[in-house]
Backbone as CSV, one residue per row, in Angstrom:
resi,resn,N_x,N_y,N_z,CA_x,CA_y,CA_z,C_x,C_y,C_z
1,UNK,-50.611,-21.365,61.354,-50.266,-20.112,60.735,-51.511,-19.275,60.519
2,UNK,-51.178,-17.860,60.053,-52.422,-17.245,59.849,-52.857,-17.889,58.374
3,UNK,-53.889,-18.387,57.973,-54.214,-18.833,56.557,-55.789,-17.983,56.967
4,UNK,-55.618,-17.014,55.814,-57.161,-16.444,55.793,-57.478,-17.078,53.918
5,UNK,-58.925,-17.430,53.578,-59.263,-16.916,52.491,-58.371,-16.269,51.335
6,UNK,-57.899,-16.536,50.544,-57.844,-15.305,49.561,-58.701,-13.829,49.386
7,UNK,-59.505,-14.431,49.543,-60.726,-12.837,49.080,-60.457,-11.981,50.050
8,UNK,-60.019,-12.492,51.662,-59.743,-11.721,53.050,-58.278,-11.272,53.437
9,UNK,-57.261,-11.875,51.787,-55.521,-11.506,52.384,-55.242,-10.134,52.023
10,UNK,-54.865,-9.432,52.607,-54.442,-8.350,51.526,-52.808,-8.826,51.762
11,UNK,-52.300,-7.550,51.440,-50.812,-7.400,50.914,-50.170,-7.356,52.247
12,UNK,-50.465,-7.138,53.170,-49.714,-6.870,54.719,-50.323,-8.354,55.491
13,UNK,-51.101,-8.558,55.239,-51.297,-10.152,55.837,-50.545,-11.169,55.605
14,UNK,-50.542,-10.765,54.010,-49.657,-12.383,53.527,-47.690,-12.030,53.253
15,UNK,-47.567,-10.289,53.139,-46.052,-10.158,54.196,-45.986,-10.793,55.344
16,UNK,-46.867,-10.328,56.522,-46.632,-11.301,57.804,-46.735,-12.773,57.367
17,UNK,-47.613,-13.467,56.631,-47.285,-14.782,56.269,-46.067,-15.416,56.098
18,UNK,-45.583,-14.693,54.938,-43.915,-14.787,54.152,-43.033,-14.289,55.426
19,UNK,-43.081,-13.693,56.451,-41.920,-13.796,57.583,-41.993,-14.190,58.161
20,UNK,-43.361,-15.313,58.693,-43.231,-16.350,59.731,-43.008,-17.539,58.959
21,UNK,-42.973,-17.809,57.533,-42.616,-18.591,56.976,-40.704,-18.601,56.831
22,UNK,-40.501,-17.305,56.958,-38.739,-16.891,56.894,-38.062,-17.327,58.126
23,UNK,-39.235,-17.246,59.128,-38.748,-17.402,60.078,-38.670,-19.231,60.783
24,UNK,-39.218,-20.190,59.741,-39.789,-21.217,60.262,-40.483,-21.977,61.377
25,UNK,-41.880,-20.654,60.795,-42.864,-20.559,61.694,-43.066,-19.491,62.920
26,UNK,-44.315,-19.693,63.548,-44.831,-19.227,64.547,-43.753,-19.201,65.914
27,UNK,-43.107,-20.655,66.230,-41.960,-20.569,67.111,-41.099,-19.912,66.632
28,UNK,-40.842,-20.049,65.331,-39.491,-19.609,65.328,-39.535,-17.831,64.722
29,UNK,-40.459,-17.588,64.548,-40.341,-15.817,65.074,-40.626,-15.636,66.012
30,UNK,-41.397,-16.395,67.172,-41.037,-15.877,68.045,-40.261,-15.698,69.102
31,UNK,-39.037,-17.073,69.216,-38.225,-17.138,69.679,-37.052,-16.067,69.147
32,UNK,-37.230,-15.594,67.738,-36.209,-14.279,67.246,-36.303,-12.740,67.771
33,UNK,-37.692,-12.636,68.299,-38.429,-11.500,68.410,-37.928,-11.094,69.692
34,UNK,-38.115,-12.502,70.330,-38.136,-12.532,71.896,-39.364,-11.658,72.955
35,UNK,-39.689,-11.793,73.755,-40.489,-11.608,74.270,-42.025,-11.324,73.942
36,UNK,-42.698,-12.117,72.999,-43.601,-12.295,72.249,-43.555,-13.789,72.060
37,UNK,-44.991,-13.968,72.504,-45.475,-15.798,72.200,-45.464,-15.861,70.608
38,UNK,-45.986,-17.376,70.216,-46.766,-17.905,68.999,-48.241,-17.218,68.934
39,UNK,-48.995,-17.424,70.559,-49.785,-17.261,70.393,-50.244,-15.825,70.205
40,UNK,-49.308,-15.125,70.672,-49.773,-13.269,70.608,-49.206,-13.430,68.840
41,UNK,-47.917,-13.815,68.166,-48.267,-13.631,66.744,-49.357,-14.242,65.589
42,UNK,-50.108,-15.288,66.371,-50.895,-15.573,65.918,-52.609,-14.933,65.378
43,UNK,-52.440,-14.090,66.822,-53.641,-12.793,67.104,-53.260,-12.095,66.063
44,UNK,-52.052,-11.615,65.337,-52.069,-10.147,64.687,-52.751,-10.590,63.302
45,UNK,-52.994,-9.479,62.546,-53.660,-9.417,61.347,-52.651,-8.830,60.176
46,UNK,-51.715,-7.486,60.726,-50.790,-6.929,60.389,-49.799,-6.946,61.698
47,UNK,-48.778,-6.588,60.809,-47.015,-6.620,62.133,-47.608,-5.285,62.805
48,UNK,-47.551,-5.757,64.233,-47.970,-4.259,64.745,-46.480,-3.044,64.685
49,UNK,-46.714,-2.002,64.619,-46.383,-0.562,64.564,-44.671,-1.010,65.388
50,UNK,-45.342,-1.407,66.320,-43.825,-1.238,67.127,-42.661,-2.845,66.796
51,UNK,-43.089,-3.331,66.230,-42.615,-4.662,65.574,-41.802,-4.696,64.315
52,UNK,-42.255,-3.985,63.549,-42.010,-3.847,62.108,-40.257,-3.524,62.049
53,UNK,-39.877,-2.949,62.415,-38.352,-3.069,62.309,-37.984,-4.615,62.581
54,UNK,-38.044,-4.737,63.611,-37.625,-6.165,63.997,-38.104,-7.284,63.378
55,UNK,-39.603,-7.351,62.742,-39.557,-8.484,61.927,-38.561,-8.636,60.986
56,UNK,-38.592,-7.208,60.564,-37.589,-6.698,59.384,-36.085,-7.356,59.163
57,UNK,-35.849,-7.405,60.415,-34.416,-7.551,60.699,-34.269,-8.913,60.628
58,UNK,-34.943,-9.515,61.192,-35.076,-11.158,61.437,-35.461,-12.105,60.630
59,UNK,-36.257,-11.525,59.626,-36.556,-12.480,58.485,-36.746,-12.123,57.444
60,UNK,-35.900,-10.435,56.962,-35.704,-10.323,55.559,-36.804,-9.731,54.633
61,UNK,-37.805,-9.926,55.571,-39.507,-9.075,54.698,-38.905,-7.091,54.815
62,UNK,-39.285,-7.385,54.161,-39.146,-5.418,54.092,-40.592,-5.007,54.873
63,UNK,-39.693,-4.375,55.244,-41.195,-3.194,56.450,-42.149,-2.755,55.376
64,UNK,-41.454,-2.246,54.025,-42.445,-1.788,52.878,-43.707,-2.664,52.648
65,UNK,-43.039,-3.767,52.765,-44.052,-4.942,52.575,-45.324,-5.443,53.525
66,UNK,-44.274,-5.065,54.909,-45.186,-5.414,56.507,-46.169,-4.316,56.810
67,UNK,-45.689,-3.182,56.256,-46.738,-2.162,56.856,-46.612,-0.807,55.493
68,UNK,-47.247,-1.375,54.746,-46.552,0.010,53.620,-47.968,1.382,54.403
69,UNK,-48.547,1.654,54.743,-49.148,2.733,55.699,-47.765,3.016,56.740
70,UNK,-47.396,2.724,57.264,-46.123,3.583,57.662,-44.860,3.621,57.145
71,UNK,-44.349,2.743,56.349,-43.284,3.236,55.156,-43.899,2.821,53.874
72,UNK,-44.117,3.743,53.563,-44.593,3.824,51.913,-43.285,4.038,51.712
73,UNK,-43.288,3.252,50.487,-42.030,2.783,49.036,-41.614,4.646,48.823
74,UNK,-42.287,5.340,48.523,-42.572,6.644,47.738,-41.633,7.325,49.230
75,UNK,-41.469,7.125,50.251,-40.531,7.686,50.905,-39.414,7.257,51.179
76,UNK,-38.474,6.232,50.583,-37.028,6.180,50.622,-36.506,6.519,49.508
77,UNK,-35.548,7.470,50.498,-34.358,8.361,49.333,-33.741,7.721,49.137
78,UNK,-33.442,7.901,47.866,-32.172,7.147,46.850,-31.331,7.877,46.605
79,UNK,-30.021,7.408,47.583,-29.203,7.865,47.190,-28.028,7.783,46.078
80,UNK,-27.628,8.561,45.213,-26.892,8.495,44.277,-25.433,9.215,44.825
């Protein structure tokens, strides 16, 4: 898995942590993802750009969480 340091996780590292953990493991997101190895999710640091829905979908992490630089919390409308 990715295991960095504490002092080196931020908040989008250890989201991707918590969805390859949702996913039980490295195989098993990437067999959900499909067409993406272990070893290419192993390379990332953050869910890349074009991913982030689909982790989303597959193991329950909120995109807010995977990439809050492209959905910041502060932009979903609530609807009433």
């Amino acid at each position: 898995m990715l295991e960095h340091p504490p002092e080196q996780s931020d908040p989008q590292t250890i989201a991707l942590e918590d969805a390859i953990k949702a996913a039980n493991g490295l195989t098993g997101l990437a067999r959900a993802l499909g067409g993406v190895t272990p070893q290419a999710i192993c390379q990332w640091r953050v869910t890349p750009a074009l991913r982030v829905l689909e982790v989303e979908r597959v193991t329950g992490v909120s995109r807010h969480r995977l990439r809050p630089d492209l959905y910041p919390i502060e932009n979903v409308a609530v609807q009433q």
